[in-house]
Steps between C-alpha positions, in 0.01 A plus 500: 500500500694138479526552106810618368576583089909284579571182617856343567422187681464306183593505187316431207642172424385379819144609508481333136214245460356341145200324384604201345117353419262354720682284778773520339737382767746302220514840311541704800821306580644512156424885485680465781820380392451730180577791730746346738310515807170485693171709408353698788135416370282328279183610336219276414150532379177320638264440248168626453313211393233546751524566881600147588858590344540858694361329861663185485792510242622087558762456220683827563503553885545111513852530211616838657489361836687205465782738340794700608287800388196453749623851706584684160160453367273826328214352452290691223132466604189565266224729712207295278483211259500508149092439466354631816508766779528885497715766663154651685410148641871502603497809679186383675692187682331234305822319409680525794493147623677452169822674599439331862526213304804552335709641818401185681687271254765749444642478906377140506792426237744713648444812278327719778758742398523532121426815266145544409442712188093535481323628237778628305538759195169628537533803356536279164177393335617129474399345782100450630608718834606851263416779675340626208166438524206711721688570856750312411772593708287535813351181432892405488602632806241355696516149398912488569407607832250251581749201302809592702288583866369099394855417463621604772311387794579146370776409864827479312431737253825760438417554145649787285211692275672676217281735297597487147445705229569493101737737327303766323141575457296251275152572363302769726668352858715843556502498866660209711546720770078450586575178534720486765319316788698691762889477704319287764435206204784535310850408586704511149419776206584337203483533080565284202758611273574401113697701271198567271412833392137579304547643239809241442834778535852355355665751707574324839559811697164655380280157602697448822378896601176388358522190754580768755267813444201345382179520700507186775874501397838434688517846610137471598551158723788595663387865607173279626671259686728760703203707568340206674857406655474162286763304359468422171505227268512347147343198480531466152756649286684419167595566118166597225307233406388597187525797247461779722830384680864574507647175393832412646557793699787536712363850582204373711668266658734784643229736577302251686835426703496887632157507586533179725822639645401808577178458686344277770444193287397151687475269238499558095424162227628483151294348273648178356201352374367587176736445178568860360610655808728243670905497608564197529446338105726734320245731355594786652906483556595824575193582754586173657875599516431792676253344715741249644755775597285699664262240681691163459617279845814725533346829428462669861558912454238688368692735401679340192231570295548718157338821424619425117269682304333256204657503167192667336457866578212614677274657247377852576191471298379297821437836683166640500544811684572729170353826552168552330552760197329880546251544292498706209329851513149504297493683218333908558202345290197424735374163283745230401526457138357213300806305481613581807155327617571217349847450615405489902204259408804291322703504792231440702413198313832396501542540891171280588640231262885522623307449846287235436791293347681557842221402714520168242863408577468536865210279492705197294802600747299436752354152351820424420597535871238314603609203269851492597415503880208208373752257355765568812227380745362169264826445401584423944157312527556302206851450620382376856186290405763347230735396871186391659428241229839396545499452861195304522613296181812377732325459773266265372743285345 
């Protein structure tokens, strides 16, 4: 099997990439100088307008490929556009000529040899290609197979297909794994990471092994990725973006540093986008301070990193493997009394509603979820049709 759970051949400084915003080749280079050295990718986002933007993507294979960072690309590709299209229509090869398309331009500019991240998180229910609708994830499957066979008969093709999943399980998608369209299509096993935790947890040692144990979590993707002797990736990774994170936390920032060392990692991107969970701005000083000693331009040894346990201690009411109580003998009379009636339809009562009010909260989790991961992706289309304007502005002047 060619997978292997260490890697010493690089640290994890120098597999580090970013997203920056959408061709953001001036923010890319001051990111750059941030750290103190070069980035080893750079994640970017086609948009999803309709199917002219996925096949033939002008403004950002045009920018990227007049950049320094034309080889480094990871190229986040939608599988259908925001008003049209299906996974089963997908699956059936009715789109291919779109991805055909898209290769074409891609090695015509020079970029025959970039990342391609299709169809990713689809075990969330944010995007139009969720596996969670009927057949979903064979639906799924199929189509990647038929988009990257399309993509790679285009002559000069050398394309890398990572297969990217989201942290956690959102909504009624449980199983990524049905998803998978198989080693022979997929190159890179990869998962986005935030240091979120729903329900929100203060304690950073109990939402970082929530990050890890979850279903479709760390220990999930990188158990997966071995077992299909993948490397693995994380395209996107960063601080909480909203309530439900950890704030400036340090702690992450070292835990993420041990998983990257310590396993077969070919590229990982911080997040340095969005306001709440950036480095760079001084909102987060002490998660940025460690982050610049342990993946900064003169950070090379993976094994520096800290196993300093967080300040808060983990709470043990997190556990939920408490032995169920025995019950209590029944009483030598044959027929419950009266009040003893009416006590068990109380607690009955009491059970269905303590239930109900569960099954509530994980619904607004989930909506919540779904929100969050909402304003992420308008926030990088509003961002890039905002550069777009720009660039035609100047060029028509």
């Amino acid at each position: 099997m060619a997978g292997a759970t260490t890697a010493t051949a690089a640290s994890p400084a120098e597999t580090l990439g970013v997203y920056r915003g959408a061709s953001a080749v001036p923010a890319i280079a001051e990111y750059e100088r941030w750290r103190g050295g070069p980035v080893h990718r750079v994640l970017d986002f086609l948009a999803d307008d309709d199917w002219s933007k996925i096949a033939t993507p002008y403004w950002w294979v045009g920018n990227w490929s007049a950049s320094p960072y034309r080889d480094r690309l990871v190229y986040s590709v939608p599988m259908l556009p925001r008003n049209e299209g299906s996974l089963a229509e997908g699956a059936t090869g009715a789109y291919d000529r779109h991805f055909e398309s898209l290769a074409r331009m891609l090695v015509d500019n020079g970029q025959g040899s970039v990342t391609i991240r299709l169809g990713w998180e689809m075990n969330g229910n944010w995007y139009r290609w969720s596996i969670g609708v009927p057949n979903g994830p064979g639906d799924y499957a199929a189509y990647w197979r038929n988009a990257v066979s399309a993509m790679r008969a285009v002559p000069g093709a050398n394309f890398t297909f990572d297969w990217c999943t989201n942290n956690g399980n959102a909504g009624a998608v449980t199983d990524a794994a049905a998803a998978y369209p198989g080693d022979d299509y997929v190159d890179l096993i990869s998962q986005d990471i935030y240091d979120q935790s729903y329900p929100a947890l203060a304690d950073h040692a109990a939402r970082w092994r929530t990050i890890r144990e979850r279903t479709n979590g760390l220990n999930w993707v990188l158990s997966f990725a071995r077992s299909h002797g993948k490397r693995v990736a994380f395209p996107e990774w960063g601080l909480g973006y909203d309530d439900h994170g950890g704030g400036d936390d340090p702690y992450f920032i070292e835990r993420m540093h041990e998983v990257i060392a310590g396993n077969d990692v070919a590229y990982h991107d911080q997040w340095e986008y969005t306001e709440v969970p950036r480095l760079m701005t001084g909102r987060n000083p002490a998660a940025a301070e460690r982050f610049l000693q342990l993946f900064g331009g003169g950070a090379t040894a993976p094994t520096t990193t800290t196993t300093t346990p967080t300040t808060t201690t983990t709470p043990t009411t997190t556990t939920t493997t408490q032995p169920t109580p025995a019950a209590a003998p029944r009483p030598s009379s044959s027929k419950p009394t009266k009040k003893a009636r009416a006590a068990k339809a109380k607690a009955k009562a009491k059970a269905k509603a303590k239930a109900k009010a569960k099954k509530l909260k994980q619904r607004r989790m989930a909506a919540r979820r779904r929100a969050a991961a909402r304003r992420r992706a308008a926030a990088a289309r509003q961002h890039a049709a905002a550069v777009r304007r720009a660039g035609l502005r100047s060029r028509r002047q």
